[in-house]
C-alpha positions in Angstrom: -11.4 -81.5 47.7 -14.0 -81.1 44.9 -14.4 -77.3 46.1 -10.9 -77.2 45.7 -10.5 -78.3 42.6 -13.8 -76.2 41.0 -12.1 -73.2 42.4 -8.9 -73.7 40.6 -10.6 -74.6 37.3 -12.7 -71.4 37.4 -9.4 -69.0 38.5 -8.0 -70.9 35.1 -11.0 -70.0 32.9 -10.6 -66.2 34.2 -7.3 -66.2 33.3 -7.7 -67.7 29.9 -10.7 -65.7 29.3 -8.7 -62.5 30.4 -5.7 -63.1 27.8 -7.7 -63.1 25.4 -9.8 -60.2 25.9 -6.4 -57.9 26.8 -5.6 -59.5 22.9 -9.2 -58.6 21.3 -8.8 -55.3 23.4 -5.9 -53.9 21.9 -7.0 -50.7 20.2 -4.8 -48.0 17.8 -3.8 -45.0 19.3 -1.4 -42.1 18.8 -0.8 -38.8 21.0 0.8 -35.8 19.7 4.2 -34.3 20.8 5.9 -31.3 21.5 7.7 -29.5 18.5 11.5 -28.7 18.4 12.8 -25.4 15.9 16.2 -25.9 15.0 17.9 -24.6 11.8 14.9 -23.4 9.9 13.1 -26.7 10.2 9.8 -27.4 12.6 10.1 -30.8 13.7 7.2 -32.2 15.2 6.9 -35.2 17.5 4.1 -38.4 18.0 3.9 -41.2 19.8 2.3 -44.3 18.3 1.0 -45.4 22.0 -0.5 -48.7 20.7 -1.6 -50.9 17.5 -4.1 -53.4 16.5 -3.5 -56.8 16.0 -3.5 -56.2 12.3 -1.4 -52.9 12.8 -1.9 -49.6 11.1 -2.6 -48.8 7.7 -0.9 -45.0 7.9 0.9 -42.6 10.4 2.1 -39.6 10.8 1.3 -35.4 11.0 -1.2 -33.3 10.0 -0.7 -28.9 10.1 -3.7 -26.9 9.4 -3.5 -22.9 9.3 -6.8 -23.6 11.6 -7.4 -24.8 14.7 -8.9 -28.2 13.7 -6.2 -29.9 11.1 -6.9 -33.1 9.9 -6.3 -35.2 6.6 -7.7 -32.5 4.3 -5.0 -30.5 5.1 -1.3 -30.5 5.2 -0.1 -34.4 5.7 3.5 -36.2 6.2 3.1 -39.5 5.9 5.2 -42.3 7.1 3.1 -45.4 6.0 2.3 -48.5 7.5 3.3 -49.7 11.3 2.8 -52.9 13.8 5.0 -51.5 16.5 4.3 -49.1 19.2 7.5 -46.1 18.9 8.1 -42.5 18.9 8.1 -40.8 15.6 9.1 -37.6 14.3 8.1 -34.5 10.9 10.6 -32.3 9.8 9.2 -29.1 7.9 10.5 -26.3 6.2 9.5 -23.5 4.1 6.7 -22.5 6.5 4.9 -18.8 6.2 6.3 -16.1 8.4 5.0 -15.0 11.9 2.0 -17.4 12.1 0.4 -20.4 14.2 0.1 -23.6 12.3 -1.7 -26.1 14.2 -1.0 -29.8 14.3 -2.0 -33.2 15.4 -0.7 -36.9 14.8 -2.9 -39.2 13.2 -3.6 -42.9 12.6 -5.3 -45.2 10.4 -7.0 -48.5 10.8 -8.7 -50.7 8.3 -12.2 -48.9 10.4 -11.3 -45.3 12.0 -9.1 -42.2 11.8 -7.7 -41.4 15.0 -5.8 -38.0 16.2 -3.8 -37.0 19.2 -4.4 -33.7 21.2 -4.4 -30.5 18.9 -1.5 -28.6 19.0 0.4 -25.3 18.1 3.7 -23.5 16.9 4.5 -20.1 16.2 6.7 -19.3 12.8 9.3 -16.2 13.4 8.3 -13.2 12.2 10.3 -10.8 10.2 11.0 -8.4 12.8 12.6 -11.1 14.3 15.8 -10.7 11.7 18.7 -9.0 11.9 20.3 -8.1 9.2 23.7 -6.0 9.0 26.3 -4.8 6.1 29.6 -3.6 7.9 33.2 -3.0 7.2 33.8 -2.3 3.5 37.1 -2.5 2.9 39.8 -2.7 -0.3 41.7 -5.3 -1.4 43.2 -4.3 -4.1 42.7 -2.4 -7.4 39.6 -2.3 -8.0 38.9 -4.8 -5.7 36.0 -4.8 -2.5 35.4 -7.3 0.1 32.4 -6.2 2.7 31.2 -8.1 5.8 27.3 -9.2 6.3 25.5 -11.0 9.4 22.0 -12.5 9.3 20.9 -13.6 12.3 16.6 -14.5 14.2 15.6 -16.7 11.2 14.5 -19.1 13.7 12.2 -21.1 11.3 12.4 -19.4 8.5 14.2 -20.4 5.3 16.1 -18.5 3.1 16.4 -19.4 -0.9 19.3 -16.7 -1.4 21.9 -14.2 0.5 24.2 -12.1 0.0 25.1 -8.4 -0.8 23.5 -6.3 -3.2 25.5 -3.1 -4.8 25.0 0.2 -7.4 26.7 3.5 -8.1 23.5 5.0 -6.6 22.3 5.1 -2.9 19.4 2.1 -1.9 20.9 -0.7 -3.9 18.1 -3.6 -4.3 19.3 -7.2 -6.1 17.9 -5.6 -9.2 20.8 -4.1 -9.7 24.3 -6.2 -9.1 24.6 -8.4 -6.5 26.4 -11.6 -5.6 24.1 -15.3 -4.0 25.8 -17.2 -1.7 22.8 -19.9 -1.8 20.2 -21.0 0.7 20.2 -20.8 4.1 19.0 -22.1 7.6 20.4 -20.8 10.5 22.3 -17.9 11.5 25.5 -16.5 10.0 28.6 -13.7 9.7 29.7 -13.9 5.7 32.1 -12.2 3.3 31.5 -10.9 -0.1 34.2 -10.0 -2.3 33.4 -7.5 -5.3 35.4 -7.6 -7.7 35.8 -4.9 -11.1 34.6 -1.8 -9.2 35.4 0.9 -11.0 37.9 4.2 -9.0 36.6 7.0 -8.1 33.0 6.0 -8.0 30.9 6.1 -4.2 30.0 2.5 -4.0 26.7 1.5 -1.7 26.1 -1.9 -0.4 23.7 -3.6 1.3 23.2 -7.3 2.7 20.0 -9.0 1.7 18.0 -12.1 2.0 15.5 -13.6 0.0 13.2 -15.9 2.2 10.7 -18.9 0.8 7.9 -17.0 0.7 10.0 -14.6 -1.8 10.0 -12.1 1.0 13.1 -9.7 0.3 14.8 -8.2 3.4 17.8 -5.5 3.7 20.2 -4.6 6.1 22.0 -1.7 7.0 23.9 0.5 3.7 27.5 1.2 3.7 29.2 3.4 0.6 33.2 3.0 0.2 35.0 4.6 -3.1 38.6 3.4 -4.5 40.1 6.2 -5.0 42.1 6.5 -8.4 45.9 8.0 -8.6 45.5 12.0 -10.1 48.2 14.4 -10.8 48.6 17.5 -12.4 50.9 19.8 -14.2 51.5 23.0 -13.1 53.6 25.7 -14.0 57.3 26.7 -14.2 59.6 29.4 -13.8 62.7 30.2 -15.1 65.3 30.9 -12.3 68.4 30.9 -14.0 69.5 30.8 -17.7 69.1 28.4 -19.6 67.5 26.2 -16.4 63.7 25.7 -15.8 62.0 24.9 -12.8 58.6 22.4 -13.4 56.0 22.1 -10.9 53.3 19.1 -10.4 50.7 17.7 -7.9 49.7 14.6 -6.6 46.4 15.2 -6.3 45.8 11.9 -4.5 48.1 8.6 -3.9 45.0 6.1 -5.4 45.2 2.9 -3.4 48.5 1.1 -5.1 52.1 2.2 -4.0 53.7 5.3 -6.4 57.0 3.8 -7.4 58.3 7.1 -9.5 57.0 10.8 -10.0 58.5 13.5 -11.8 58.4 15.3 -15.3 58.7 14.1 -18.4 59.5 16.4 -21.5 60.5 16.3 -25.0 61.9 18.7 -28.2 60.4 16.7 -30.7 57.1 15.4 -29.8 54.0 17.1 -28.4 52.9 14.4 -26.3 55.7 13.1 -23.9 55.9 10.4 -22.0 58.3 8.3 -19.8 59.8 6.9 -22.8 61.1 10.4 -24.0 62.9 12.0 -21.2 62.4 11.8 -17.9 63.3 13.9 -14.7 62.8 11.2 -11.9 62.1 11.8 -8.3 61.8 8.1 -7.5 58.4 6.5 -5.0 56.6 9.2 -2.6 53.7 7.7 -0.4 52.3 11.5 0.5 50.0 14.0 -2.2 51.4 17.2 -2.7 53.4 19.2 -4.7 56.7 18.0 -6.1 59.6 20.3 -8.4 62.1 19.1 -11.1 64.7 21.1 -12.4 65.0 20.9 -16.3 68.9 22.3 -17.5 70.2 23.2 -20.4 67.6 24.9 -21.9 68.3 26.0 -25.7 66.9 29.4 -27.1 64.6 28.7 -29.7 63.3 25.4 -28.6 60.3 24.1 -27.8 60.1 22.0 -24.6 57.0 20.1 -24.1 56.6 18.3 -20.4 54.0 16.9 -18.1 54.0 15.0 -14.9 53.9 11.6 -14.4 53.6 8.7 -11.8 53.6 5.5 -11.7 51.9 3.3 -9.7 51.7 -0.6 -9.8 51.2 -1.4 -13.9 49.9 2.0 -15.2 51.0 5.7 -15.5 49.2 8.4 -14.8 50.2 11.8 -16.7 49.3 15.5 -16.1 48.1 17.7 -18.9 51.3 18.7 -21.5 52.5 21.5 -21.3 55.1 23.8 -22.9 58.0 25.8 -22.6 59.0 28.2 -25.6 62.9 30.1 -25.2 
């Protein structure tokens, strides 16, 4: 019986004494993660895998351009802990197309501890795509154009957009329109507006990344084309009746509601307000006749063409007839 009972008071002791050391025992560590790349951000992943009985002063990443980071370099913080959990860094605004190398990190009241060394690649710029496609107009004097960016991976952009001039290899020192910053992939509009007719337009897409890279896509060139017509001559076919002659040299981009001649006996500069010979819309260029009667010897008859075409009027040159 007294065996007995020595035995169980000694299995007691080792199981007191055995709590208490698992207590004293309890030592800070941290292992490093994998990394996840998701809309231009690096998020990096640690485990706090155990604390101290009086918990940790300081957690968190470290990155290093070298192999070996550790607190001199880049740190995220997330301050003080007493719990064992997962934790995560979200970073932006790296460099392009290197390998950063990271660790997570701990801090007692006596050591600095790190998990395993590990690494991530940034995208290269290669790695974007960048396109400019479908110019197309909307109106007078009026552009919109399409643009895709696509591989930023975990780059950041600062600006985007399209960039424009009247001269071929437009840069965003000459005009150009910011649609903001940007993180992930994307198709986008532009819409110019003010452009003048008759002028090659060339357009590019762009983006401007963090590091102040500039990148360009692809150039397109569109032009507005403007409404022209001309006067031409006339003939006389009968007495006292003229024949005029114009051309529509091109349409422009607006619908011609009326063409013909205008002409007048008492000023050298007609216009639709004077007389008018009307031949009413025409959606084609080419050449158009009016017939001007009644023509009285000695008179001068001065006449041009004209169209119209949403809220102006184009005229030809003036031109007279003398009988």
């Amino acid at each position: 019986m007294q065996y007995k009972t020595i035995i169980i008071l000694y299995l007691l002791f080792l199981t007191i004494f055995s709590c208490k050391r698992i207590d004293l025992d309890r030592i800070a560590k941290v292992q490093t993660n994998e990394f996840i790349i998701k809309e231009g951000y690096i998020t990096l992943i640690g485990t706090i895998v155990d604390v101290p009985e009086n918990g940790l002063i300081d957690y968190g990443h470290c990155i290093s351009l070298t192999a070996n980071p550790t607190l001199k370099d880049l740190v995220f913080s997330n301050g003080e802990s007493k719990e064992q959990k997962e934790f995560v860094t979200s970073i932006a605004n790296l460099l392009a197309d290197k390998t950063y190398y990271y660790a997570a990190y701990a801090i007692t009241n006596s050591d600095t501890l790190y998990g395993e060394i590990k690494s991530f690649n940034t995208n290269d710029y290669n790695s974007i795509a960048i396109t400019t496609t479908n110019p197309t107009i909307t109106g007078n004097s009026n552009l919109s154009v399409d643009g895709s960016i696509t591989g930023l991976g975990s780059l950041n952009a600062i600006d985007y957009g399209h960039c424009w001039n009247t001269a071929s290899n437009p840069t965003i020192n000459n005009y150009k329109n910011n649609l903001g910053t940007l993180n992930s992939d994307i198709n986008y509009v532009s819409d110019i507006a003010n452009v003048p007719l008759d002028i090659k337009y060339y357009i590019k897409s762009y983006v401007k990344l963090s590091d102040q890279t500039i990148l360009y896509g692809n150039e397109q060139s569109i032009v507005i084309p403007d409404l022209h017509l001309t006067t031409d001559t006339f003939n006389l076919p009968v007495p006292n009746t003229a024949t005029l002659q114009g051309t529509i040299i091109s349409t422009g981009i607006n619908p011609i509601i009326d063409h013909g001649h205008c002409y007048s006996t008492t000023t050298s500069n007609p216009n639709i307000n004077n007389q008018k010979l009307s031949l009413g819309s025409i959606n084609t260029a080419g050449t158009f006749f009016t017939t001007l009667p009644s023509i009285t010897n000695g008179t001068t008859y001065y006449y041009r063409s004209y169209a119209i075409s949403g809220n102006s009027v184009k005229y030809g040159k003036v031109k007279k007839i003398v009988k």
